[in-house]
ZABA-615549 format. One record per residue (C-alpha): z, y, x; residue in one letter. Coordinates in pm, whole numbers, padded with zeros to 5 digits, always signed. Layout:
BEGIN
ZYXA...
END
This chain:
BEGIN
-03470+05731+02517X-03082+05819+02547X-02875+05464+02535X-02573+05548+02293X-02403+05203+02321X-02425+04867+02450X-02391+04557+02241X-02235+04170+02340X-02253+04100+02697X-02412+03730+02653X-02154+03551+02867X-02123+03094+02774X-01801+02988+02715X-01710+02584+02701X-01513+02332+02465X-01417+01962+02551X-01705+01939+02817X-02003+02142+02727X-02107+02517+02688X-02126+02654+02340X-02525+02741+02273X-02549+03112+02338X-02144+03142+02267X-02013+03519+02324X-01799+03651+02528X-01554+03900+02477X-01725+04229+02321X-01824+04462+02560X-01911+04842+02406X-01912+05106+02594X-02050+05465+02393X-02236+05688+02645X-02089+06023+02641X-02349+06194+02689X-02583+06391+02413X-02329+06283+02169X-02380+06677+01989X-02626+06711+01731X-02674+06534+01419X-02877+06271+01295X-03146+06337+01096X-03298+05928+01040X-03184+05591+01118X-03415+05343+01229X-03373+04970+01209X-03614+04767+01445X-03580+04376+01498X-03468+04269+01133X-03688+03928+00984X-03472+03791+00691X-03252+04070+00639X-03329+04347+00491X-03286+04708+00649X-03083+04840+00385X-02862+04590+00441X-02800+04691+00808X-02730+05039+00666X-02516+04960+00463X-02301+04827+00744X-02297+05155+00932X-01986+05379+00940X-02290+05663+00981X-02565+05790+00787X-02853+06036+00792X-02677+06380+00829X-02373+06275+00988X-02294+06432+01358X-02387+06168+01669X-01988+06046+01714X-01889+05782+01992X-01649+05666+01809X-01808+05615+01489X-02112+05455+01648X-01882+05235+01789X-01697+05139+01466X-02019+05103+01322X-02146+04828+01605X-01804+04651+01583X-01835+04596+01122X-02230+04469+01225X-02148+04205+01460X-01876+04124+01235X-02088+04002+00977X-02192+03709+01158X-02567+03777+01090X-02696+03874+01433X-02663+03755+01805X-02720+04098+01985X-02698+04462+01826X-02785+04783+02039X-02762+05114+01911X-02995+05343+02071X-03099+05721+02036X-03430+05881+02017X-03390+06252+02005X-03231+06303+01660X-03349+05991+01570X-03052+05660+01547X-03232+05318+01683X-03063+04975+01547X-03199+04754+01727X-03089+04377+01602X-03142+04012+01686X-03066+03773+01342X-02894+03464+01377X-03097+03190+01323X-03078+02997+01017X-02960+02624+01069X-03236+02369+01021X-03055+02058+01006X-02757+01891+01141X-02771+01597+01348X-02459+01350+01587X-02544+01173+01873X-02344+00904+02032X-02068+00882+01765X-02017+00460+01678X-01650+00519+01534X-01722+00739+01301X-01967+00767+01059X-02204+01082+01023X-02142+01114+00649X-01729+01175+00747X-01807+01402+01030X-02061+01606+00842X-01805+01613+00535X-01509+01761+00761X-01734+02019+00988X-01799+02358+00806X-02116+02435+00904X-02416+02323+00653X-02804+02330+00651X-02950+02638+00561X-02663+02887+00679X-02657+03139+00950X-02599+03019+01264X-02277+03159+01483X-02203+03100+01756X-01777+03126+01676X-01860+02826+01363X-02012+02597+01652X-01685+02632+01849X-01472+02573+01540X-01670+02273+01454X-01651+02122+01770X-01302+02165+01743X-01285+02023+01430X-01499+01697+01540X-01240+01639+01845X-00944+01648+01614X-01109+01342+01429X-01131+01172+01756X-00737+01272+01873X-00637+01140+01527X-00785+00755+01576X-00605+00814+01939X-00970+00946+02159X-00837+01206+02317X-01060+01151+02586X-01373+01247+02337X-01570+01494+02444X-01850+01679+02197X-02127+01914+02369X-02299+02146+02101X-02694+02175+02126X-02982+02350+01972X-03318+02261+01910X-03516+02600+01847X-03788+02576+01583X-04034+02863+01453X-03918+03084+01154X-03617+03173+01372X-03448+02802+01272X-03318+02567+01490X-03151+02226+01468X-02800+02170+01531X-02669+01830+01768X-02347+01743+01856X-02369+01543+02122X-02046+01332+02137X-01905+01092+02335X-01644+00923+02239X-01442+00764+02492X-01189+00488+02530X-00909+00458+02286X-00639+00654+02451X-00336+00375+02458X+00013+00393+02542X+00088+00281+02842X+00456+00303+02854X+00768+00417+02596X+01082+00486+02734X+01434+00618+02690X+01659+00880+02853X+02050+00853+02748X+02025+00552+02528X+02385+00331+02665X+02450+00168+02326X+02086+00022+02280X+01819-00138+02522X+01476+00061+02518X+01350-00286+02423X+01565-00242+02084X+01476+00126+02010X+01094+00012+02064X+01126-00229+01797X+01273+00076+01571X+00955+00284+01617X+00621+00209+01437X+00446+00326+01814X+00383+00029+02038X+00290-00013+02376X-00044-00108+02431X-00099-00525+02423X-00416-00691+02399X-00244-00884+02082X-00266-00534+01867X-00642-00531+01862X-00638-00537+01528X-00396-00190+01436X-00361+00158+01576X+00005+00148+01651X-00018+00113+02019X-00267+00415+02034X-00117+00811+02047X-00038+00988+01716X+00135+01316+01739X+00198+01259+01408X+00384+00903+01401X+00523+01030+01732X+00713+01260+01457X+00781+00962+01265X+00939+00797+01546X+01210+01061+01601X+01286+01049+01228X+01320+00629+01289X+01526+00672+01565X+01765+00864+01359X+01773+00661+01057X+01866+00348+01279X+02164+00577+01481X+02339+00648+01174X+02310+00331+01031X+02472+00216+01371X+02774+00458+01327X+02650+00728+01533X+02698+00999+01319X+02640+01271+01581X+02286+01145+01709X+02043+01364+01783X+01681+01322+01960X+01642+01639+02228X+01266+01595+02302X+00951+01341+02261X+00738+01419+02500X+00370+01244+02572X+00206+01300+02875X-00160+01243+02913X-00252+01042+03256X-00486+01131+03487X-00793+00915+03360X-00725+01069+02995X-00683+00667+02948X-00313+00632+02832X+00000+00833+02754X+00333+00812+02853X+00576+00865+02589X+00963+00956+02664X+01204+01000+02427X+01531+01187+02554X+01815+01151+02327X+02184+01186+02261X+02367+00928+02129X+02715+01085+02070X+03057+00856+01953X+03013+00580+01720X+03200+00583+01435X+03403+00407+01144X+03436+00518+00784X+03822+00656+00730X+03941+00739+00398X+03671+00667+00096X+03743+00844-00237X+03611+00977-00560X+03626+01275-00742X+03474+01396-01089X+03424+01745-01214X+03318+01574-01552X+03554+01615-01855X+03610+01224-01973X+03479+01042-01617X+03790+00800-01501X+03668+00786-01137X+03853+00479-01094X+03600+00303-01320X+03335+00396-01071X+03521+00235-00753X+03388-00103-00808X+02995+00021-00716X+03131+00150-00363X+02928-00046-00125X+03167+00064+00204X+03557-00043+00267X+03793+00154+00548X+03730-00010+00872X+03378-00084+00893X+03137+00095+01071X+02978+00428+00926X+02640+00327+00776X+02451+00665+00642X+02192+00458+00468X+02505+00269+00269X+02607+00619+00175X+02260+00675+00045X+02312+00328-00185X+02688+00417-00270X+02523+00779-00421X+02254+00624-00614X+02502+00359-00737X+02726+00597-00866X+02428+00774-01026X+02276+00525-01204X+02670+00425-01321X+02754+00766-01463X+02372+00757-01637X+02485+00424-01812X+02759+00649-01947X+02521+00874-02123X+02566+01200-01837X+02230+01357-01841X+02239+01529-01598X+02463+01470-01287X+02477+01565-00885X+02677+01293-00659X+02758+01482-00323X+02930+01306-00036X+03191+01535+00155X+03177+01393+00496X+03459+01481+00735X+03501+01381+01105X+03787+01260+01260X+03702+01288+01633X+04049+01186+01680X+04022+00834+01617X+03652+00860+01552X+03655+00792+01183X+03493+00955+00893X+03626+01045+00560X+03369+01025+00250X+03443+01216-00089X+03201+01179-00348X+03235+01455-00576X+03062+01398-00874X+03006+01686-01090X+02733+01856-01360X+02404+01897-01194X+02136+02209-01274X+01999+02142-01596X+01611+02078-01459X+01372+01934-01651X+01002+01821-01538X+00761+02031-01580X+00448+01892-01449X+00360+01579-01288X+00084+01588-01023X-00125+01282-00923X-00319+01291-00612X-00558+00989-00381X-00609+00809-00677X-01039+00820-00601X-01119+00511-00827X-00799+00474-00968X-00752+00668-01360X-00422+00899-01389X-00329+00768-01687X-00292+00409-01493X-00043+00630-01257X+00140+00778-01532X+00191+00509-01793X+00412+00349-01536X+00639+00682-01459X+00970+00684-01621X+00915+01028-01690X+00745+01282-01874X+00632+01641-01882X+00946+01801-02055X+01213+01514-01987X+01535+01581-01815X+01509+01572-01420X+01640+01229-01313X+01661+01125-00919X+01738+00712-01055X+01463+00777-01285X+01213+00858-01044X+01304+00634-00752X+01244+00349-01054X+00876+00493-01173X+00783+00478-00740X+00856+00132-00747X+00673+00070-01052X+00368+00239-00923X+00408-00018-00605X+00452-00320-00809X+00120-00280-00918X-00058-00353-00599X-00328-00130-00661X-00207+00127-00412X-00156+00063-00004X+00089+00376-00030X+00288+00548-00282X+00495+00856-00270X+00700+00997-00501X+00812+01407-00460X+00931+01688-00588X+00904+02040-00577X+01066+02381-00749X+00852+02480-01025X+00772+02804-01234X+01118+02882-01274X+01474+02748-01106X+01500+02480-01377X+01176+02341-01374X+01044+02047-01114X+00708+01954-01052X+00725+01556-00930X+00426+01530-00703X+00268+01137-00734X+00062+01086-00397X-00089+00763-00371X-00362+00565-00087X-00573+00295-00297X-00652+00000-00115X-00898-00298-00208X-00782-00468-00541X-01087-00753-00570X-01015-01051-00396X-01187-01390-00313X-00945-01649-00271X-00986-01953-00157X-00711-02269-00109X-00746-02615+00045X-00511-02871+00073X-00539-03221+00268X-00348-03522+00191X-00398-03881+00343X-00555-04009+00007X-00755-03745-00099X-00829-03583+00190X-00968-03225+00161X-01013-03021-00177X-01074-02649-00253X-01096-02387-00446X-01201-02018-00551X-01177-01763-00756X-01330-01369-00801X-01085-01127-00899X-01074-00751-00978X-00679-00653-01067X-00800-00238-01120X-01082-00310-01324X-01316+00064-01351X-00998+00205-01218X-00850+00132-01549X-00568-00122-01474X-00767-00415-01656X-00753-00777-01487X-01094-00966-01492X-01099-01301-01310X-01334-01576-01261X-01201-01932-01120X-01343-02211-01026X-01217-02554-00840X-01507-02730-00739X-01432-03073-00539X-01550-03472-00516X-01312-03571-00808X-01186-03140-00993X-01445-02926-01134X-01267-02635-01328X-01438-02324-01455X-01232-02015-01616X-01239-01638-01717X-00932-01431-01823X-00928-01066-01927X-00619-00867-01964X-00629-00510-02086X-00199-00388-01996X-00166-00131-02236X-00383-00243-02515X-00399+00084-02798X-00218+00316-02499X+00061+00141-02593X+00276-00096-02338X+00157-00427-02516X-00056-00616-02292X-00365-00803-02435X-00594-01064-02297X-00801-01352-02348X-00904-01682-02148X-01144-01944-02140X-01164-02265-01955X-01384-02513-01885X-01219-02796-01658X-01317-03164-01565X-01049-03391-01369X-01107-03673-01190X-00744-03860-01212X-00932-04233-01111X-00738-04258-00802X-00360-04118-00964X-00425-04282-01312X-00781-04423-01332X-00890-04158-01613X-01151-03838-01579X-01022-03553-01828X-01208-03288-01977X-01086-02997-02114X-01227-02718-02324X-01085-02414-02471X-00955-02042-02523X-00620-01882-02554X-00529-01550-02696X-00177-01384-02586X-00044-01033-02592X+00304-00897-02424X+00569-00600-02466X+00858-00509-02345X+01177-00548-02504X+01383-00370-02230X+01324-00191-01939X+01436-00531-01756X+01315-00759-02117X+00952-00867-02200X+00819-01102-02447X+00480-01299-02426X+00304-01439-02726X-00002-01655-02688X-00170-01902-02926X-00402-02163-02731X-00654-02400-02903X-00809-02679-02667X-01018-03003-02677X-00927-03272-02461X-01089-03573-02403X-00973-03870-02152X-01308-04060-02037X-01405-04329-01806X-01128-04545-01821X-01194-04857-01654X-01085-05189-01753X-00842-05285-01500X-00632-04923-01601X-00320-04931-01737X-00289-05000-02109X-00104-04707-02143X-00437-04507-01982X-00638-04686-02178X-00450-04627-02543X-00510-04228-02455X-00910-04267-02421X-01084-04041-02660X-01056-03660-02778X-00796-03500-02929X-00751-03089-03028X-00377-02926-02953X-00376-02573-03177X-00046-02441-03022X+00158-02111-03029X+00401-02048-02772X+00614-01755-02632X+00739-01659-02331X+01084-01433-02236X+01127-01312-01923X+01419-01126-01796X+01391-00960-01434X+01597-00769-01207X+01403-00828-00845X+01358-00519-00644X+00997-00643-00646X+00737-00820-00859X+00486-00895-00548X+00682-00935-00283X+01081-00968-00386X+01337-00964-00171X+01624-00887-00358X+01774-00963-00744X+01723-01213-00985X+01489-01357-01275X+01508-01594-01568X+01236-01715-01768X+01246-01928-02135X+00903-02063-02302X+00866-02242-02584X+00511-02435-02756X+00469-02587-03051X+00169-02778-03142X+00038-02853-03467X-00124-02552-03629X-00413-02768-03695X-00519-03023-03399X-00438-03355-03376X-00132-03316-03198X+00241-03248-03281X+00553-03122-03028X+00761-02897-02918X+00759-02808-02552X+01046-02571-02372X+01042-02464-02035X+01365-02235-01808X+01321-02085-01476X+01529-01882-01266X+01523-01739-00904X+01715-01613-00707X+01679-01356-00409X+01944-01273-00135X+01828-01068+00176X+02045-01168+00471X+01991-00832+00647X+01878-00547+00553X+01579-00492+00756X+01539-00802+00986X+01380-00995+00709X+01558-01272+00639X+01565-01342+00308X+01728-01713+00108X+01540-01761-00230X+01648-02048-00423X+01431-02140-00734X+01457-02373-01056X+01302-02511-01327X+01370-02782-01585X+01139-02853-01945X+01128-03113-02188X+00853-03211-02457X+00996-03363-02791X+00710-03546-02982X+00741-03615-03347X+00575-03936-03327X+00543-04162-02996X+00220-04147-03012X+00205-03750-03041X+00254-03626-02702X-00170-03669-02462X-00148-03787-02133X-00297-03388-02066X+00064-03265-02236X+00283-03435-02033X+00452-03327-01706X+00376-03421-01377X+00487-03331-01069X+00374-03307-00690X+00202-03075-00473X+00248-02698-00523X+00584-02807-00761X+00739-03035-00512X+00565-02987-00120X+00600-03341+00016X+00463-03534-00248X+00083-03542-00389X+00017-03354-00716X+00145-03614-00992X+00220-03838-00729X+00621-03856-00892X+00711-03962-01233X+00707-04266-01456X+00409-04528-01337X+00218-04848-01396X+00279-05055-01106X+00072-05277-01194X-00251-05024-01151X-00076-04761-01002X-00137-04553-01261X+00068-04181-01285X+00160-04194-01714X+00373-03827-01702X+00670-03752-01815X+00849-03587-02128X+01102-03407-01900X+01132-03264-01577X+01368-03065-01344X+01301-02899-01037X+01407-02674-00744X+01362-02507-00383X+01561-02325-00167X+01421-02100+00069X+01458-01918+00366X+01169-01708+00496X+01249-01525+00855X+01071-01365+01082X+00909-01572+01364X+01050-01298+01686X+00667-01182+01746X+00576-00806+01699X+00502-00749+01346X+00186-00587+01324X+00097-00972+01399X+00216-01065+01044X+00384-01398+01116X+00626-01486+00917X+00818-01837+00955X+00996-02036+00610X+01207-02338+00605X+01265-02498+00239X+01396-02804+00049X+01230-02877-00219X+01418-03138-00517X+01298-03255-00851X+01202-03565-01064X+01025-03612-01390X+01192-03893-01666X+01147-03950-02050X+00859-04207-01988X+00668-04223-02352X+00664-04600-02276X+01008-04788-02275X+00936-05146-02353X+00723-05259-02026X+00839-05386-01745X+00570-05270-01538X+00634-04880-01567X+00858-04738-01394X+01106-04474-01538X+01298-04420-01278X+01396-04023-01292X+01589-04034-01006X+01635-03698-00781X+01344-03674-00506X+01356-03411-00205X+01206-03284+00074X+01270-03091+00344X+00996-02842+00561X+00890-02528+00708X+00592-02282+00742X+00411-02047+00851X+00152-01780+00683X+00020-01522+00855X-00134-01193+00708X-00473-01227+00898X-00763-00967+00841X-00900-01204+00643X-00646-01312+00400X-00324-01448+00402X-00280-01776+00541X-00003-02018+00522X+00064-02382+00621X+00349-02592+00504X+00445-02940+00639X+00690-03103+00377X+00859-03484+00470X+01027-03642+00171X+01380-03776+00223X+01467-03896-00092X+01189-04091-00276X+01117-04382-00459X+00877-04679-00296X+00591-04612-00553X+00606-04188-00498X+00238-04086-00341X+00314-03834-00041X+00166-03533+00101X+00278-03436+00396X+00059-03121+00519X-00053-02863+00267X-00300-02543+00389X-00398-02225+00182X-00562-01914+00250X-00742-01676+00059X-00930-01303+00151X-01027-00938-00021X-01269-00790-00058X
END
């Protein structure tokens, strides 16, 4: 036997800690030169089990009557072991006979992790590439293991190590274990700054989302290494520079160095901060036929003097935008001209305003929406497939999508299309848990503690449907309800729903009465305006006022029995706030209107108008004043028309300080609370945050709450008292975003009150997902 060539030398090589099972080295061939004349008159495969030896033929760059060539046996060696179906080829000769003598892979049993507690094996099998039943290679393994680790370095483990193992089995199989272990959370130990004069490091730390490592941030990631926020962070650091004046800012390096123990990092930011400065000359121009760009001045949100803000640029461009839209320009493109003066250290701004590219969309792409449907998504987009490209537009539809608090993240993007005047807008979204459990409790010295709960799913199927069930269950409330609401009933913006309720009040100690009440509503909205809605609803309900002692008040006592109220009412709601959930910014107002008698036993007419009011102090400290109001009145057509149940109270949630009803018109002779037939109300608000990192989610409030119900439906007895004089309180709070639900506390001390008010000084809620 003549050897013609020598296959893989089988040399281990290692990843993250252990040797790759039978891993290759580099190829090592070497073609004997010897007997190389002649030709070949057979080729013989030896060694094959699954494979067929056709198959190995077919591989060769030689067959049966071709000369014996080195160089072609070697090409032929090289395209078989690229196949990834064997661990060892050899290529022998036997007079004019060619040998191939192969070793298969082995096929891959099954797949198994050891050791891994982060991670679940159903995520590591999903992002590895190798699968039961495929040929095993030894290059995959290394990839895989790779591939594993890369999980690990994402949740900050970069101390994880994985060792590949095999398990050999008959039938040429074997089983496949990655042994991993996992390591401690790699931390970061220490952040610091090179050529920062203008700001502490302590400041710029509070500007990046990475923290240093605290035994408070147990419960996020933020103190743990990311490459990728570590990106972030440089893009942070810029955005707060240039909103400082620093116009020629610029981050030279972020570097993180692993310590010794593979424990921690050390991250240092080296950066140059450059001369701070002040916005010169501010102008506009228009390229538009018709646009007076003095009528735009007035949405300028910068004056000469102050200092150069590049995220107030940003506002002053999307200002004049959305002004030159209102004026019916399609399609427009607002470019600042900046120009330093290093002089004086000023900067001139031009906005040029002139006729953007004619773009329109032509596809809108929806990704990360797992439960959630795309028409949900897209129902709430401004835009379609077709309409003219608009930048105000679409920054309006992202904000939509938040509002509905169905998504933990939502971004909005765009990209060139088929052709230069097509867009694609690119919708990428993170769902996050929309059931919740909530439960409240509140404590006052009279009633001590009460509670209650309620199941709700906000994305029902993924559709967008709300189905709630509620239910106060105490020693003197027992309510039971279920609403459905379907928001685009008939794939149209009209929102449908239903309710029913099933509630039983014990009132003995704040009017010596138990009601009952028993009902449905129907109610359907739609949108006037973009900023406009109107709500419709028709509610029928029985009430019935029950074990009324005989020491009560008269008044309680005249109201024993059932009644039905068959009412349809309508609600208009006009809203500017940046934000539905969480608003910090803008304005509401709200009218509603009832009238009873559509059947029933009683007769009014109800009105109710709100407003609020949101101011943010700063622009990203979080200081924000809220002030809030509220007045209603009832007229009743008889004096005898308007139930105890109709009538307004106040206390508790409407007025902190006081005990739910515990202000308004009263028998002092029994103490009894007899409601009102007209109310006002208001708070003012401050919310703040409490100085603690955030990722603790404190957040501190002081308010002043001031109200009073009047318009007592008795007159004539001395014992009740009408007095409608103003109440108030003053307070503060806390609620903190736990893991387990919000939280918040409010203590509220009345400082304007009448003798015979009922107070409440400590109120307590909290509530949980699911």
């Amino acid at each position: 036997m003549t050897t013609v060539a020598v296959a893989w030398a089988q040399t281990g090589s290692t990843i993250a800690g252990g040797p790759v099972p039978g891993a290759p080295g580099e190829p090592s061939v070497q073609v004997a030169q010897a007997q190389m004349g002649g030709t070949i008159r057979d080729i013989r495969v030896e060694g094959t089990q699954r494979i067929e030896p056709a198959t190995v033929r077919s591989y060769l760059t030689v067959q049966a009557g071709d000369p014996f060539d080195a160089d072609r046996l070697d090409q032929s060696l090289k395209a078989l072991f690229a196949t990834g179906l064997f661990s060892d080829i050899q290529l022998n000769r036997q007079g004019d006979v060619l040998v191939v003598q192969v070793s298969e892979n082995p096929i891959i049993n099954r797949i198994a992790f050891e050791g891994n507690r982060r991670i679940e094996d159903e995520n590591l099998q999903s992002e590895i590439q190798l699968r039961p039943r495929q040929v095993y290679t030894r290059t995959r393994v290394q990839n895989d293991v790779q591939r594993i680790i890369d999980i690990y370095r994402r949740q900050g483990r970069f101390a994880a190590t994985v060792e590949p193992k095999i398990i050999e089995l008959d039938q040429n199989r074997v089983d496949l274990v990655f042994e991993i272990n996992e390591g401690a959370r790699t931390g970061v130990r220490s952040i610091s700054f090179v050529g920062n004069e203008a700001f502490s490091d302590g400041t710029l730390r509070d500007e990046i989302l990475t923290k240093e490592t605290a035994f408070w941030r147990f419960l996020t990631s933020d103190d743990s290494y990311d490459p990728d926020r570590l990106t972030y962070d440089r893009e942070l650091l810029r955005r707060f520079y240039l909103k400082e004046g620093y116009a020629d800012f610029r981050v030279v390096s972020a570097v993180a160095e692993l310590t010794p123990d593979r424990e921690g990092f050390f991250i240092t930011f080296t950066i140059e901060e450059g001369e701070r400065y002040k916005f010169g000359k501010i102008d506009i121009r228009s390229n538009l036929r018709s646009l007076d760009p003095e009528q735009l001045r007035s949405v300028i949100t910068t004056q000469e003097g102050d200092w150069y803000d590049a995220s107030e640029v940003e506002k002053t461009i999307s200002k004049i935008t959305d002004a030159v839209g209102d004026l019916q320009y399609a399609f427009v493109d607002v470019r600042p001209r900046v120009s330093r003066n290093r002089e004086d250290d000023t900067i001139d701004v031009v906005y040029e305003i002139g006729e953007g590219p004619r773009v329109f969309v032509e596809r809108i792409d929806i990704t990360g929406n797992i439960r959630t449907l795309d028409k949900v998504v897209r129902r709430e987009l401004l835009l379609a497939e077709g309409d003219p490209f608009n930048t105000t537009k679409l920054r309006r539809s992202e904000q939509r999508v938040k509002d509905l608090g169905f998504f933990e993240r939502v971004n909005v993007t765009t990209q060139e299309g088929s052709a230069p005047d097509r867009s694609v807008v690119n919708v990428e979204v993170a769902e996050q848990s929309t059931g919740e459990i909530a439960l409240g409790a509140g404590f006052s010295t009279t009633d001590g503690v009460l509670g209650d709960f309620s199941i709700r799913e906000r994305n029902l199927l993924g559709r967008g449907q709300d189905l709630r069930f509620g239910a106060t269950v105490s020693s003197n409330r027992q309510e039971y309800d279920i609403s459905f609401t379907e928001p685009y009933f008939l794939d149209r913006d009209l929102q449908a729903g239903f309710d029913l309720f099933r509630t039983t009040r014990d009132y003995q100690d704040e009017a010596s009465y138990d009601e009952k009440n028993t009902g449905f509503a129907l109610r359907t909205g739609f949108p006037l305006t973009e900023n406009l809605r109107q709500r419709v609803y028709y509610q029928l309900q029985r009430t019935e006022i029950d074990d009324v002692p005989s020491d009560a008040s008269v008044h309680i006592q005249d109201q024993e029995g059932g009644r039905t109220n068959s009412l349809i009412g309508q609600e208009l709601t006009y809203d500017r706030r940046n934000s539905r959930l969480t608003p910090t910014d803008g304005y509401f107002t709200r009218l509603s209107t009832d009238v009873s008698g559509l059947g029933g036993t009683t007769r009014f007419v109800r009105a109710r108008l709100g407003a609020g009011y949101y101011l943010p102090l700063s622009e990203d400290d979080g200081w924000v004043l809220s002030a809030t109001g509220e007045v209603g009145v009832i007229h009743e057509f008889k004096s005898d028309d308007v139930f105890l149940a109709d009538r307004f109270f106040m206390g508790g949630d409407t007025l902190r300080g006081f005990q739910t009803a515990g202000v308004g018109p009263r028998d002092l002779a029994t103490d009894d609370a007899l409601g009102g037939t007209r109310y006002y109300r208001g708070s003012v608000e401050m919310s703040f945050p409490l100085g603690v990192p955030e990722e603790f989610g404190l957040k501190g409030y002081a308010f002043s709450d001031f109200g009073s119900v009047g318009g007592s439906v008795v007159d004539d007895d001395p014992n009740v008292a009408t007095d409608a004089s103003i109440r108030m309180s003053v307070g503060a709070g806390v609620s903190w975003r736990s893991p387990f639900g919000p939280i918040r506390i409010d203590v509220g001390i009345p400082v304007l009150k009448e003798d015979y008010d009922k107070k409440e000084i400590f109120r307590f809620s909290f509530g949980t997902r699911f």
